[in-house]
TORMARKE-520017 format. One line per 3 residues: number of its first residue (from 0); their letters; for each residue x, y, z of C-alpha. Coordinates in steps of 0.001 Angstrom, whole numbers. Example, Ala and Ser with C-alpha at 12.3 -4.5 7.8 and 13.67 -1.06 7.14 Angstrom:
# TORMARKE-520017
0	AS	12300 -4500 7800 ~ 13670 -1060 7140
# end
This chain:
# TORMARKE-520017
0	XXX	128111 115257 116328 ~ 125891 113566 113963 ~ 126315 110548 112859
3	XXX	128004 110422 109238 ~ 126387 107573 106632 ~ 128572 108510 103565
6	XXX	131875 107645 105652 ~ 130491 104484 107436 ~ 128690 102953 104668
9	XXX	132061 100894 103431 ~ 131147 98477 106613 ~ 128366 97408 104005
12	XXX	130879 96874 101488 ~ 131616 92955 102510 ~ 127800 91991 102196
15	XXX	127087 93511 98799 ~ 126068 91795 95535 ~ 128659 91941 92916
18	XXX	127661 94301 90059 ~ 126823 92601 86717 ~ 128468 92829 83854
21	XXX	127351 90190 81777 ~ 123905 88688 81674 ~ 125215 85808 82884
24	XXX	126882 87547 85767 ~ 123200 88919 87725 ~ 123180 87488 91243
27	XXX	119988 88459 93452 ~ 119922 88277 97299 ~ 118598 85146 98741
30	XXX	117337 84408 102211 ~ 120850 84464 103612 ~ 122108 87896 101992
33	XXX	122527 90629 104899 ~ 119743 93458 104147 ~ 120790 95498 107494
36	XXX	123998 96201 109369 ~ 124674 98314 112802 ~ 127197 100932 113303
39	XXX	130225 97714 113705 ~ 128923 96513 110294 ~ 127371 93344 111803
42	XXX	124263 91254 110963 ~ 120566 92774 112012 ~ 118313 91716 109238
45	XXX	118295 89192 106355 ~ 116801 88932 103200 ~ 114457 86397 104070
48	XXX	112950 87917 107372 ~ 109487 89449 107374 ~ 110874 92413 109128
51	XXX	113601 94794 107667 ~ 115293 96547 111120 ~ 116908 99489 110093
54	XXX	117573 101188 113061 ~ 121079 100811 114500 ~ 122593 102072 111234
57	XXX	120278 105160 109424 ~ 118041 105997 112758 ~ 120278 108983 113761
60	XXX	117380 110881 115934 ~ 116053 108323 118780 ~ 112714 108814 116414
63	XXX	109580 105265 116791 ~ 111679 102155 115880 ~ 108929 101530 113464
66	XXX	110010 104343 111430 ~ 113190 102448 110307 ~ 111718 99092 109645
69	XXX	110211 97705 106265 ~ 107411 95068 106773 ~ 106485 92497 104207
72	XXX	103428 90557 105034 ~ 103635 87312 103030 ~ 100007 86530 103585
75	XXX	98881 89478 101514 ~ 100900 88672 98755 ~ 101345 86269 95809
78	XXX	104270 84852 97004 ~ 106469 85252 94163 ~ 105465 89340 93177
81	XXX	106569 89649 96860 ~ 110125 87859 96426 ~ 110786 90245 93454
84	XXX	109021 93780 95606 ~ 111801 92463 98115 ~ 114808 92083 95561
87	XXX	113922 95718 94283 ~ 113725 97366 97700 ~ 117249 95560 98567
90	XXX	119060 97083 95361 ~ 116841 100671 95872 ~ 118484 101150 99088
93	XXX	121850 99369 98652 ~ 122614 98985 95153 ~ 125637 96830 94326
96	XXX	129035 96750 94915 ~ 130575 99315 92303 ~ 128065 101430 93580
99	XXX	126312 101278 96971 ~ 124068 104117 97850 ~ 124068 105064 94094
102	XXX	120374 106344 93148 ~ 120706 109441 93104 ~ 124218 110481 91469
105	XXX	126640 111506 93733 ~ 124653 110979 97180 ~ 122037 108598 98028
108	XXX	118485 108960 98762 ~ 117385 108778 102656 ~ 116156 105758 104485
111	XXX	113020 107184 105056 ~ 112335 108189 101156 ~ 113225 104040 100617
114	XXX	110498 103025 103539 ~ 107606 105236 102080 ~ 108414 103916 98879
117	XXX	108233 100209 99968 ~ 105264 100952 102032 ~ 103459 102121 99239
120	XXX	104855 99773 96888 ~ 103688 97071 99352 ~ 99930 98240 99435
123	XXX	99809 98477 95806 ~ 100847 95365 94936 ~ 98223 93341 97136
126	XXX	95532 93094 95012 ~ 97440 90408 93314 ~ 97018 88003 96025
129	XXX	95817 84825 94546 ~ 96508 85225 91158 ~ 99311 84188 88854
132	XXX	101224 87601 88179 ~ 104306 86907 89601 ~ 106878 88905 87788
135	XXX	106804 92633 87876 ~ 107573 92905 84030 ~ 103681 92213 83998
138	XXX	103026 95465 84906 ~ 103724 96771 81471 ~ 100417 94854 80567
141	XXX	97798 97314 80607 ~ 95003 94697 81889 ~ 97072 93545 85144
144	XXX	97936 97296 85421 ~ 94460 98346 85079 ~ 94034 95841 88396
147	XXX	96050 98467 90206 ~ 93701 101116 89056 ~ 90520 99953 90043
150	XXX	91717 98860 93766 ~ 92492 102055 94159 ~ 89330 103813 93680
153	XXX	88611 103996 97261 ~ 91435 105890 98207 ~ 92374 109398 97471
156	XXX	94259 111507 95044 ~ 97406 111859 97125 ~ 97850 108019 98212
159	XXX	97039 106482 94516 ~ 99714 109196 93493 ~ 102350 107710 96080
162	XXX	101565 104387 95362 ~ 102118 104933 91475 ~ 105160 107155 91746
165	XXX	106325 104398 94302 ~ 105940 101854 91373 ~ 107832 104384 89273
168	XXX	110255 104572 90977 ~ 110932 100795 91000 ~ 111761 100677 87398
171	XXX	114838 102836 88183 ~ 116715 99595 89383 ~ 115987 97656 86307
174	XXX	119489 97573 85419 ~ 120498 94966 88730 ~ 117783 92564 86663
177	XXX	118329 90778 83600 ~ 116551 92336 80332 ~ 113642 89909 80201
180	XXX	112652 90770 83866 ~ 112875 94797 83111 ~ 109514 96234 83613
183	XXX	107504 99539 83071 ~ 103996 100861 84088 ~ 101396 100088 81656
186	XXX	99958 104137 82369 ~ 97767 104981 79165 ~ 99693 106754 76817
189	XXX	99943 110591 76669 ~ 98782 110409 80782 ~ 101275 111679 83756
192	XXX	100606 109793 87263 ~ 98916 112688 88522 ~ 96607 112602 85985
195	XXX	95753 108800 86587 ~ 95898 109191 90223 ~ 92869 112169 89639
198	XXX	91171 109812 87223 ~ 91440 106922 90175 ~ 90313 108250 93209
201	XXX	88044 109096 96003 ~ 89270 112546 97177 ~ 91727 114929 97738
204	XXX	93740 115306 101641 ~ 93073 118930 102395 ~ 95484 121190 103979
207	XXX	96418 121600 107565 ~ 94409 124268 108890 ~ 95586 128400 109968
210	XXX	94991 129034 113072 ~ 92200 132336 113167 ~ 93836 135101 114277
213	XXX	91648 135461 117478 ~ 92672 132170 118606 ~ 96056 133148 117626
216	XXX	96294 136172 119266 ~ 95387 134688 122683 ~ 98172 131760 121492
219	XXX	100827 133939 121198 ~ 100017 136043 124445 ~ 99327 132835 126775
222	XXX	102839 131244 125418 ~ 104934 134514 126069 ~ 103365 134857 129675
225	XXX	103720 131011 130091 ~ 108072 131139 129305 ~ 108497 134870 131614
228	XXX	106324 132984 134057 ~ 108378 129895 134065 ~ 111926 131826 133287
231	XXX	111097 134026 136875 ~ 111428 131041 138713 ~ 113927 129106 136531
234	XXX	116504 128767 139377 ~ 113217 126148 141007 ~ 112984 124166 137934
237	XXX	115873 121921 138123 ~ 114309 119689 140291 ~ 110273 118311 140234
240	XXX	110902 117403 144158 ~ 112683 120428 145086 ~ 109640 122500 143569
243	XXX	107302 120808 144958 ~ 108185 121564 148079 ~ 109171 124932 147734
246	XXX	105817 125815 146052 ~ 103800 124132 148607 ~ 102057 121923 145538
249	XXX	102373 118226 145575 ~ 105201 115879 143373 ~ 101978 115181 140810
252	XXX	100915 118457 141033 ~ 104742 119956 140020 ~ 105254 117604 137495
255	XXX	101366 118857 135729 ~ 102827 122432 135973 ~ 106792 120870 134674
258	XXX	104751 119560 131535 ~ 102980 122492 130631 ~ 106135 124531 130910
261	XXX	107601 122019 128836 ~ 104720 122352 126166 ~ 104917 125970 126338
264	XXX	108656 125971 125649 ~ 108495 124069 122857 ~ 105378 125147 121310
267	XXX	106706 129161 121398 ~ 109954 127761 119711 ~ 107175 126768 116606
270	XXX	105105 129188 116642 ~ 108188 131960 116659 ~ 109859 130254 113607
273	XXX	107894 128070 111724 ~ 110235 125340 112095 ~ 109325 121629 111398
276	XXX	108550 119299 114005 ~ 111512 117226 112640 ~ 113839 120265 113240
279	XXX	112970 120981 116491 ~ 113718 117713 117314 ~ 117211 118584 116388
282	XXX	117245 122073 118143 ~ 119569 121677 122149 ~ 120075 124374 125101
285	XXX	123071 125464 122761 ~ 121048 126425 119412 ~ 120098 130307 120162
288	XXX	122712 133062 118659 ~ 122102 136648 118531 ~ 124081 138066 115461
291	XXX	124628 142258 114742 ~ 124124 143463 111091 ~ 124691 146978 110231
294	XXX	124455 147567 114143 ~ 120886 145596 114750 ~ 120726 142877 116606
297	XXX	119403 139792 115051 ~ 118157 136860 116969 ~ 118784 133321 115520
300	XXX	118263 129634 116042 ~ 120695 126991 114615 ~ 119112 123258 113884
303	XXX	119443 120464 111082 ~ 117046 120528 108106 ~ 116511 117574 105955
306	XXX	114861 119118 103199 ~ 117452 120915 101308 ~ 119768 118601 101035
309	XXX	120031 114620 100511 ~ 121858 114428 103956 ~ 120804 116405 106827
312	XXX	122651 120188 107267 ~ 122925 122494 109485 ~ 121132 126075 108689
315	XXX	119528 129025 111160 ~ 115879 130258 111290 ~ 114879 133754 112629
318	XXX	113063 133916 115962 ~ 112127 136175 118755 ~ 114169 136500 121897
321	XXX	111568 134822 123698 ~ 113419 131935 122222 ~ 115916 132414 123850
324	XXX	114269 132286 127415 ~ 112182 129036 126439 ~ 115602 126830 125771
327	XXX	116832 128134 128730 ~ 114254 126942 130392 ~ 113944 123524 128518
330	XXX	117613 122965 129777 ~ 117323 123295 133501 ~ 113836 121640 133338
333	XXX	114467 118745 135768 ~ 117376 118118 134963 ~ 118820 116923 137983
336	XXX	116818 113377 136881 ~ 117681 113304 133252 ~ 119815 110273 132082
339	XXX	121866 113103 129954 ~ 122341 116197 131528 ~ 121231 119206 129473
342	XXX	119578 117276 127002 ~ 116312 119005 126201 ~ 115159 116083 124244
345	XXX	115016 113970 127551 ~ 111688 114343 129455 ~ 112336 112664 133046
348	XXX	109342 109954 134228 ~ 108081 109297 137463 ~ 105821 106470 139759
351	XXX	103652 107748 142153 ~ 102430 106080 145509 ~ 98747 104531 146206
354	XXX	96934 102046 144544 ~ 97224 101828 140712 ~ 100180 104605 140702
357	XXX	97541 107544 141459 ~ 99023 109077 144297 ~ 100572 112338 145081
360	XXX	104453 111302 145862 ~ 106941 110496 143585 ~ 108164 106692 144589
363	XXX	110152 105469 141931 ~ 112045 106768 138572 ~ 111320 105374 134978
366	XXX	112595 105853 132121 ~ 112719 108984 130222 ~ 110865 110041 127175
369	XXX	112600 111060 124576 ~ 110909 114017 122552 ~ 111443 112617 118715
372	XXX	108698 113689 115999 ~ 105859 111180 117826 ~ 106054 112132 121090
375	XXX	106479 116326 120594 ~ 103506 115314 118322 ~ 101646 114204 121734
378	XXX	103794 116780 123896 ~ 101535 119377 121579 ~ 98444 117281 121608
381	XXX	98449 117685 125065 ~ 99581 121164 125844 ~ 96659 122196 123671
384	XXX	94529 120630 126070 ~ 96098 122083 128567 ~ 95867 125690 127222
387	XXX	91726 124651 126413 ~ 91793 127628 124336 ~ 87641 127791 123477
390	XXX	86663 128256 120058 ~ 83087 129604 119564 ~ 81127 128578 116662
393	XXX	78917 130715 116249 ~ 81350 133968 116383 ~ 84341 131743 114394
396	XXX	82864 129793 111903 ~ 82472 132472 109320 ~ 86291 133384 109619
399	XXX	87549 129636 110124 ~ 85811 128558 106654 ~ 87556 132093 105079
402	XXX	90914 131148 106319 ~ 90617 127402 105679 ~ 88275 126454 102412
405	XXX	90058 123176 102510 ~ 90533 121015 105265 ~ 90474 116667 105997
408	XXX	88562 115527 108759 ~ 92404 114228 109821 ~ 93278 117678 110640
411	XXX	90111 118915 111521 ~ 91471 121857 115076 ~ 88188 121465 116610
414	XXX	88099 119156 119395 ~ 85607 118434 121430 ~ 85479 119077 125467
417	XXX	83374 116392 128121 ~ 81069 119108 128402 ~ 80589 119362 124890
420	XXX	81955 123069 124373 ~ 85007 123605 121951 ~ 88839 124283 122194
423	XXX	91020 124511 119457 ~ 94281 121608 119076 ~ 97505 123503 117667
426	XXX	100244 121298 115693 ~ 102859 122364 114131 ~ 102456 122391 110578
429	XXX	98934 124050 111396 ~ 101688 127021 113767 ~ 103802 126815 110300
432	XXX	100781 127809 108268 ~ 100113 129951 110459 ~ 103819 132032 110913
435	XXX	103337 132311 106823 ~ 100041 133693 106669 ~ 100917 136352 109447
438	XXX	103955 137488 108003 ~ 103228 137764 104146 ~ 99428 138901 105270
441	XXX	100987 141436 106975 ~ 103027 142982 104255 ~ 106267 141837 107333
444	XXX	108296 139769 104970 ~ 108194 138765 100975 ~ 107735 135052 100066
447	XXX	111148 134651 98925 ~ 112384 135890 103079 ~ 109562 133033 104037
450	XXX	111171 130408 101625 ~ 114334 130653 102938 ~ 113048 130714 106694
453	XXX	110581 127936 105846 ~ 113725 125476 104289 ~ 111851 125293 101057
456	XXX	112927 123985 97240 ~ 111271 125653 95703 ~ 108864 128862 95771
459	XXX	105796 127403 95002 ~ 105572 125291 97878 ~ 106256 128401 100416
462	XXX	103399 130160 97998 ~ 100872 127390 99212 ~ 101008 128154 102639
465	XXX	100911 131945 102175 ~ 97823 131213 99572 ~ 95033 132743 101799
468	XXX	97225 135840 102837 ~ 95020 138431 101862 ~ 91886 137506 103975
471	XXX	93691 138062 106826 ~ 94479 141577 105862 ~ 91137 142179 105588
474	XXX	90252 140775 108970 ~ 92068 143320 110706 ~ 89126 145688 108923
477	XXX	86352 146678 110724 ~ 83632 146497 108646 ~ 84723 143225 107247
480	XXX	81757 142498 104977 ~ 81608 145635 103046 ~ 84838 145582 102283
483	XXX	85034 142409 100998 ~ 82217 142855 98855 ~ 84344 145619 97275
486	XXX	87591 143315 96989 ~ 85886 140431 95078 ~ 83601 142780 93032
489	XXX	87563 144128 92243 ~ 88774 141087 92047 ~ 85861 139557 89737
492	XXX	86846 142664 87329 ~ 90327 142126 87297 ~ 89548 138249 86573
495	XXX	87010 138696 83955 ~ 90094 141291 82361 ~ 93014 138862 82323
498	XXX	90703 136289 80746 ~ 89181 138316 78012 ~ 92545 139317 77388
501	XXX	93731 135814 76895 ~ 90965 134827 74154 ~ 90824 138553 72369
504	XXX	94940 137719 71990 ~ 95981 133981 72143 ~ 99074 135052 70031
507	XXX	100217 136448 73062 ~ 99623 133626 75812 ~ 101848 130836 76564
510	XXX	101643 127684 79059 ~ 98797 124493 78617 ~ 95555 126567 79527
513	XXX	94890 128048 76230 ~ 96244 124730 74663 ~ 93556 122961 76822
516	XXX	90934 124033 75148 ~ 89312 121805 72017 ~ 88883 123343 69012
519	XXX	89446 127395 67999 ~ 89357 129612 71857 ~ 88647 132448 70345
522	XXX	84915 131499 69747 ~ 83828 130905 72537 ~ 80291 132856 72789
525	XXX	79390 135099 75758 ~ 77746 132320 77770 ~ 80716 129965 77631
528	XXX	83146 132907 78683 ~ 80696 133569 81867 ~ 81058 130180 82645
531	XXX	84881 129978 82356 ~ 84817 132946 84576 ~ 82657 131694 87594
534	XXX	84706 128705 87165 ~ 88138 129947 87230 ~ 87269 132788 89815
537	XXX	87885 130712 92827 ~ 91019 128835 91142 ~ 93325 131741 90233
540	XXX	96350 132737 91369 ~ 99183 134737 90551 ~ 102423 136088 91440
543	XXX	102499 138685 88257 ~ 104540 135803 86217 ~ 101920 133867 85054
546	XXX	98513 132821 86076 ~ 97726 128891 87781 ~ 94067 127821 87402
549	XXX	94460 124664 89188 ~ 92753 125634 92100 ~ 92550 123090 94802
552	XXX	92182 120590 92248 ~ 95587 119851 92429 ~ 97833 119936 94826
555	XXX	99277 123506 93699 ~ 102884 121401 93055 ~ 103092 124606 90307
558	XXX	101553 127386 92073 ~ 104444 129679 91566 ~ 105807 128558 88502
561	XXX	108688 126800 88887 ~ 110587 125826 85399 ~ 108479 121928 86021
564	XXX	105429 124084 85331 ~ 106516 126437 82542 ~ 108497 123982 80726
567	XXX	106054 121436 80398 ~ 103322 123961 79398 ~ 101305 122548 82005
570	XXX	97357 122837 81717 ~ 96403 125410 84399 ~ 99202 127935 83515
573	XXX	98899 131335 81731 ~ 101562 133733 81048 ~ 100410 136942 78833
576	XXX	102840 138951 77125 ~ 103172 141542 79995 ~ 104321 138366 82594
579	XXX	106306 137549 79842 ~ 108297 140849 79863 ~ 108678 140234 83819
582	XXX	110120 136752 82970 ~ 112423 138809 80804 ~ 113615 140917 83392
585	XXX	113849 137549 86052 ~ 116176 136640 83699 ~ 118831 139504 83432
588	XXX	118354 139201 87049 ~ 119745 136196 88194 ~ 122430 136008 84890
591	XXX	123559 138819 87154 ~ 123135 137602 90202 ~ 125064 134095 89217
594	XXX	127873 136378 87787 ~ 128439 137814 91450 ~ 127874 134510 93235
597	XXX	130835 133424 90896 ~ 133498 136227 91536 ~ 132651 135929 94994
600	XXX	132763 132092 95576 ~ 129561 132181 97063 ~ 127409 129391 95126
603	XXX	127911 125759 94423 ~ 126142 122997 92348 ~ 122823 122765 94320
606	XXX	122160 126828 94382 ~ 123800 127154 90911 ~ 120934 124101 89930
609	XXX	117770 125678 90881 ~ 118606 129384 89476 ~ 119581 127523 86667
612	XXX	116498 126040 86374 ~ 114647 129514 86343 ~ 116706 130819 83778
615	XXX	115627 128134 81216 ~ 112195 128663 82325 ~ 112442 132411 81442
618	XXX	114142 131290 78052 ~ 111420 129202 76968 ~ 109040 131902 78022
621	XXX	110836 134261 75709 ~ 111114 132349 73211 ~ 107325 131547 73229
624	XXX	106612 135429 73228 ~ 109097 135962 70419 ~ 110967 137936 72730
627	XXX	114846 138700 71716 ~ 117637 137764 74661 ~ 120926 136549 75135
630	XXX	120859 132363 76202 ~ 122363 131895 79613 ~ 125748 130183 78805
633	XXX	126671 127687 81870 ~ 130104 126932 80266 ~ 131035 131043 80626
636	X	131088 130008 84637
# end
């Protein structure tokens, strides 16, 4: 039973600021005023404590107790700057009286979403140590702001974007502050954040990486034999001792093999779903359900995702009935020394005889690890040791750069033996890649199937990891060279097509690309149109309702055009008059499809929200093509 914020959260109710009313009437925390409560409602933190602890009331998962803590460090601040960050994280996460957990209309934005923020606020706001900006309403100046700016130079696009949306985001609880302390960012006018945090910064992050296919082919095989092996003898595995002895190994040597099983378990529960490392933390022995539709058998696991919702829900993912052996196993796995039986989350620890613990026999019982986000993280870490899968350079490389043009060194797969050869590290986010590359490559499933499996918003974020889908089609090819000679020459054509297209009829384009361009497009000489096409070739994508050019210049936030994207014309987007008619027909589509969600009782505000969204989108696309429809009419419902 999880633990349930929105009915507890009146325990807070006796500490909380009164809400204003009257100018005269604001009242801000001071040292005394009680920032944290536990489950009872009592005391933990206070306002004027260095260290914001967190955990007895939101940390709901056993996750690192750093995780639900906010640090100030008052020796990298100007001391006043830092009272105020500390005022404005108080009312972010609490709000007042009238209207505690209130950010976000009727539910509240999560802990962790109010840590990141104050994090980054935090690291943003140091470079005004030793000077005299103390008040946050100085950030509207555009010199202090431009302080901000330059710090950040040395860091990339996706932190100086956190850091300024962070800032952002600070403004929203201007109305617990009297007028004259109100504040905005002083971003130059007619620029988003992105754009700034482009314009101010090192680099981009990268993506996490897809595993090649022969790496992942020798994955998938070594983590099926690994569960049969261990679900054979699953009637041994209850207890580390017991095994030892009945396998003729010693204790250390059982609990090596225990771990691996363990690793195996949980890394075939990944790679068979996709899930996040956050939901599998949230997975027990209970979670696999085998449902029949229209007389096939469908196997299931049921966990908590975080990312649909503002509080966590329960939802199922698709997975393979190997599944269904590896929590088996991960339920019986020592369990006779677990603190709570059946838990698969609790990984029993052990003391071994001889000098400095190195022995062979068990002596003594510690505590147990429990297997949160940070330590499956180093439960996969090491299980890709243990598998020491070798990757080859000189028979990989060419396919590892196809598959992944874009990697950081921080999730660089590659690791390095003592002996200096190879093996490749598996996380994962890299095994969620991974499932989406497989399955869309593969013609198995359509992206829409993938969002839903994959807990996703919105489209364009399953789209990303699916973005490099077609190489792997052609790696299943034989003569892999010549054939993909023949796909980009295709490809190049097909490119060079949609673009000539674009400038011989500009009447018929919509989105920011054309808009983009200064001056008149459609004189742009023969030179100048080569050069747009060698630099859009490697940027394009498409889904057949409208064309991105962002490339990995961005981080693809619009790939599939969601209504963000179209509605704001956005730069890299093109939609032609034939994606047009296809936005046309999206939109008959899901009037329909809302129509029998209604009659049936099927949706509610959340699903009703995003096709919503869509349908506006394929309005304003309509309209831009001088197409005739019908507007959507919400009130009808």
């Amino acid at each position: 039973m999880m633990y349930n914020v929105s009915l507890d959260i009146k325990k807070y109710e006796q500490y909380a600021l009164p809400t204003p009313r009257t100018p005269s009437e604001f009242v801000m925390p001071n040292e005394n005023t009680v920032v944290s409560i536990d489950k009872d409602g009592s005391p933990v933190s206070y306002f004027g404590d260095d260290v914001w602890d967190y955990n007895a009331f939101f940390n709901l998962t056993r996750e690192r107790a750093s995780l639900y803590q906010i640090k100030f460090f008052l020796e990298k601040h100007q001391s006043e700057l830092l009272i105020e960050l500390k005022q404005r994280i108080y009312f972010l996460i609490w709000g007042a009286k009238d209207d505690l957990l209130h950010m976000e209309g009727n539910t509240f934005r999560k802990f962790r979403q109010c840590r990141l923020l104050a994090r980054h606020a935090n690291e943003a706001l140091r470079v005004f140590k030793g000077t005299s900006v103390g008040e946050f309403s100085l950030l509207g100046n555009e010199l202090v702001f431009t302080q901000i700016l330059q710090e950040q130079k040395q860091f990339s696009q996706e932190t100086v974007e956190h850091r300024l949306k962070s800032l952002t985001v600070l403004t929203q609880v201007n109305k617990h502050f009297p007028e004259s302390r109100h504040f905005r960012l002083g971003l130059p006018e007619g620029k988003s954040v992105k754009q700034i945090a482009k314009m101010n910064s090192s680099s981009g992050k990268g993506h996490y990486p897809t595993v090649i296919p022969v790496i992942y082919e020798q994955l998938m095989v070594r983590l099926v034999k690994g569960v049969e092996t261990a679900y054979s003898k699953i009637n041994t595995l209850h207890d580390v001792k017991a095994y030892a002895k009945k396998h003729r190994v010693t204790e250390r040597r059982a609990l090596v093999e225990f771990k691996a099983i363990e690793g195996a378990c949980f890394m075939a529960l990944s790679a068979f779903t996709g899930m996040r490392i956050s939901e599998l933390t949230q997975i027990d022995s209970t979670s696999y359900k085998e449902v029949e539709l229209d007389g096939v058998m469908l196997c299931t696991l049921r966990s908590w995702t975080s990312k649909l919702e503002k509080l966590p829900r329960e939802d199922v993912w698709a997975c393979a009935p190997i599944c269904k052996k590896a929590l088996a196993i991960l339920a019986v796995l020592n369990d006779e020394y677990r603190s709570v039986k059946g838990d698969i989350h609790c990984s029993p620890c052990f003391r071994f005889d001889g000098k400095n613990g190195i022995g062979d026999n068990i002596t003594s019982q510690i505590a147990d690890v429990v297997l949160n986000t940070t330590n499956l993280a180093n439960l996969f870490n090491n299980h890709s040791k243990h598998l020491g899968i070798a990757y080859v350079p000189d028979e990989m490389d060419e396919v590892y750069c196809l598959l992944n043009p874009v990697v950081s060194a921080n999730y660089y797969p590659i690791k390095t033996r003592e002996d200096g050869s190879y093996y490749w590290h598996f996380s994962t986010h890299s095994l969620r890649r991974t499932f989406a590359h497989f399955v869309v490559g593969n013609g198995l499933v359509t992206l829409a199937a993938l969002k839903h499996q994959f807990k996703h918003v919105s489209l364009a974020m399953t789209a990303i990891y699916a973005s490099h889908a077609e190489v792997l089609t052609l790696l299943g090819i034989e003569n892999l060279a010549s054939v993909k000679k023949s796909i980009e020459e295709a490809e190049m054509d097909s490119h060079k097509a949609y673009l000539r297209d674009m400038f011989d009829h500009p009447e018929e384009q919509s989105g920011g690309f054309m808009k983009a361009f200064e001056g008149d497009p459609k004189v742009l000489t023969d030179e100048q149109f080569e050069r747009l096409v060698k630099e859009t070739r490697g940027a394009n994508k498409s889904t057949g309702f409208g064309r991105c050019f962002a490339g990995f210049k961005c981080r693809m936030a619009h790939l599939f055009e969601p209504s963000s994207c179209v509605g704001l014309d956005c730069e890299n987007l093109n939609i032609n008059q034939n994606e047009a008619l296809r936005w046309q027909e999206r939109h008959n589509r899901i009037g329909h499809k809302i129509q029998q969600m209604k009659e049936l009782g099927f949706y509610n505000q959340n699903t009703l929200a995003r096709e919503l969204s869509d349908i506006r989108a394929a309005e304003k696309v309509m309209r831009d093509h001088n197409i005739e429809f019908e507007q959507f009419n919400l009130g009808a419902l």
